[in-house]
C-alpha positions as CSV (number, residue, x, y, z in Angstrom):
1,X,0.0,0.0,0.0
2,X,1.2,3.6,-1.1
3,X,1.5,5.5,2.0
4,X,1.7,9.7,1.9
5,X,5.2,10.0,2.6
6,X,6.2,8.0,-0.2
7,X,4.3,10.3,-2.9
8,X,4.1,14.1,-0.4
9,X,6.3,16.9,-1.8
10,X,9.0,18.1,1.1
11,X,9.5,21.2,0.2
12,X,7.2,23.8,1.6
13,X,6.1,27.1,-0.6
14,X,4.9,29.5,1.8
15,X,4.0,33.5,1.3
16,X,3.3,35.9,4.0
17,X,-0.3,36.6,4.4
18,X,-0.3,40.5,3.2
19,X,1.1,39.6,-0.2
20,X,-0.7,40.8,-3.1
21,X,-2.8,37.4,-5.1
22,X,-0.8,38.4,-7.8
23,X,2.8,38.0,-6.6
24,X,0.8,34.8,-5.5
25,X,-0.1,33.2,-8.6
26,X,3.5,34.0,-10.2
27,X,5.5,32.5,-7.4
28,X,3.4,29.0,-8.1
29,X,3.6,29.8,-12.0
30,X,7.9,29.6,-11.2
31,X,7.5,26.7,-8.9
32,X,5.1,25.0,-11.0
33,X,3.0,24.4,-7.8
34,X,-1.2,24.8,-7.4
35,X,-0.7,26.1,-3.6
36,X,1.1,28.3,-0.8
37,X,1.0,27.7,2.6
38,X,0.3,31.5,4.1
39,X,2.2,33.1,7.0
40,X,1.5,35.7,9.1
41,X,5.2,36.0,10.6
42,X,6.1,32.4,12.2
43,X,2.2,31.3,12.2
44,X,0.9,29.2,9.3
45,X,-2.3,30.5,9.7
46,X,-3.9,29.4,5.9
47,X,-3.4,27.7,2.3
48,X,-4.0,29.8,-0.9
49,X,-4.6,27.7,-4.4
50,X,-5.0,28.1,-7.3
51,X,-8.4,27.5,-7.1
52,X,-8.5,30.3,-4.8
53,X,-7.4,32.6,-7.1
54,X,-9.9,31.7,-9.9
55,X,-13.3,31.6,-7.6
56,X,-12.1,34.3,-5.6
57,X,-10.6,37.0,-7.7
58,X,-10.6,36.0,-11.7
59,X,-14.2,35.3,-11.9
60,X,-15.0,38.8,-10.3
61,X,-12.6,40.4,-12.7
62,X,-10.4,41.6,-9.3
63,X,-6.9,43.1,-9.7
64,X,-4.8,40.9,-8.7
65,X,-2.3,43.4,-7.3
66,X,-4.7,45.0,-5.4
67,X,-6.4,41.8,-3.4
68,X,-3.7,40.4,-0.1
69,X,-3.1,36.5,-0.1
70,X,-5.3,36.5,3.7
71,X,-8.7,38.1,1.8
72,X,-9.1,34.5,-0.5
73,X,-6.8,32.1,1.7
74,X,-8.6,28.6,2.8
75,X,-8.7,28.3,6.6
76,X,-8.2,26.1,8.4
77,X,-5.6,23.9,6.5
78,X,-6.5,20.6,6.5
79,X,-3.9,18.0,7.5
80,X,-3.2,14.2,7.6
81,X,-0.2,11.7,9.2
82,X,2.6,11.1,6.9
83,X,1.6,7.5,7.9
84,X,-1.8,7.2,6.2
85,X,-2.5,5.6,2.9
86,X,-3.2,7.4,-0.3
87,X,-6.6,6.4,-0.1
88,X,-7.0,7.6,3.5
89,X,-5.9,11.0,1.8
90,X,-8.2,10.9,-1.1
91,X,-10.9,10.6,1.4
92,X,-10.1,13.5,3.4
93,X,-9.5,15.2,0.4
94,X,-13.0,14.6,-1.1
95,X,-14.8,15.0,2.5
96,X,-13.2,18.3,3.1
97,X,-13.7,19.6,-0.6
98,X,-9.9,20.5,-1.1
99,X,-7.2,19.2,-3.2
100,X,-4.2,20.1,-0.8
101,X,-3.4,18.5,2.3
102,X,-0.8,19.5,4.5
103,X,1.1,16.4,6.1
104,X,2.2,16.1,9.5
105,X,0.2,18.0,12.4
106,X,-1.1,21.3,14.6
107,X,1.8,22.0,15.7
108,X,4.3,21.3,12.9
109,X,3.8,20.7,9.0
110,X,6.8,19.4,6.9
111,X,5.1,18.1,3.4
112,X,2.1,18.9,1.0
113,X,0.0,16.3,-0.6
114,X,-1.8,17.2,-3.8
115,X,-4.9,15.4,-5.7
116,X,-1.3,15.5,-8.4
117,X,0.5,13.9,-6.2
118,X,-2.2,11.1,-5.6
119,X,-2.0,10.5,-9.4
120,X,1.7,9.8,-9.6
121,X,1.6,5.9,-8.9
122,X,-1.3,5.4,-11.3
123,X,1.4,6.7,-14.3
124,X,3.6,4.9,-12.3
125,X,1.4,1.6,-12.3
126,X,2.3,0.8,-8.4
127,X,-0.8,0.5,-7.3
């Protein structure tokens, strides 16, 4: 069985919470990434997606420049054990309604897990 830590992507993206949406979308564009944890100094206190940014401030033809990351950030982030099983995740996933999950726990997150990432042994035919 595929666990989470096996397919979870260790390095964190993260943005400070009075960003503008569009420094946002142009720092996943470089990382080729579809979310950022946001900070508000130390505290991790929401996720921003790209999904975010379309719902939130394309479809209402918002400037970009103009809206902060913390006015269309998803809170609170939703997490799950680096121990759990793929499928564990793709139920949290659908239950909560996100395609991001942040791995590890309250106090301390050190992965991301994407609906992506969750396709990755199907291409790789390991399941």
């Amino acid at each position: 069985m595929v666990r989470v830590e096996q397919l979870m992507t260790r390095e964190l993206a993260c943005i400070e919470s009075t960003q503008a949406v569009s420094v946002a979308s142009n720092l996943m564009r470089i990382k080729k990434i579809g979310s950022l944890l946001v900070m508000q100094g130390s505290e991790m206190i929401g996720i921003v997606t790209e999904s975010d940014i379309v719902r939130k401030v394309v479809a209402f033809h918002l400037q970009a420049e103009f809206v902060q990351v913390k006015q269309i950030m998803s809170t609170p982030i939703v997490s799950i054990d680096e121990s759990e099983s793929i499928f564990e995740a793709a139920g949290i996933m659908k239950a909560a309604g996100t395609r991001h999950l942040a791995v590890g726990d309250e106090h301390h997150v050190f992965g991301m897990l994407s609906v992506r990432d969750l396709l990755s042994p199907i291409s790789r035919d390991e399941l």
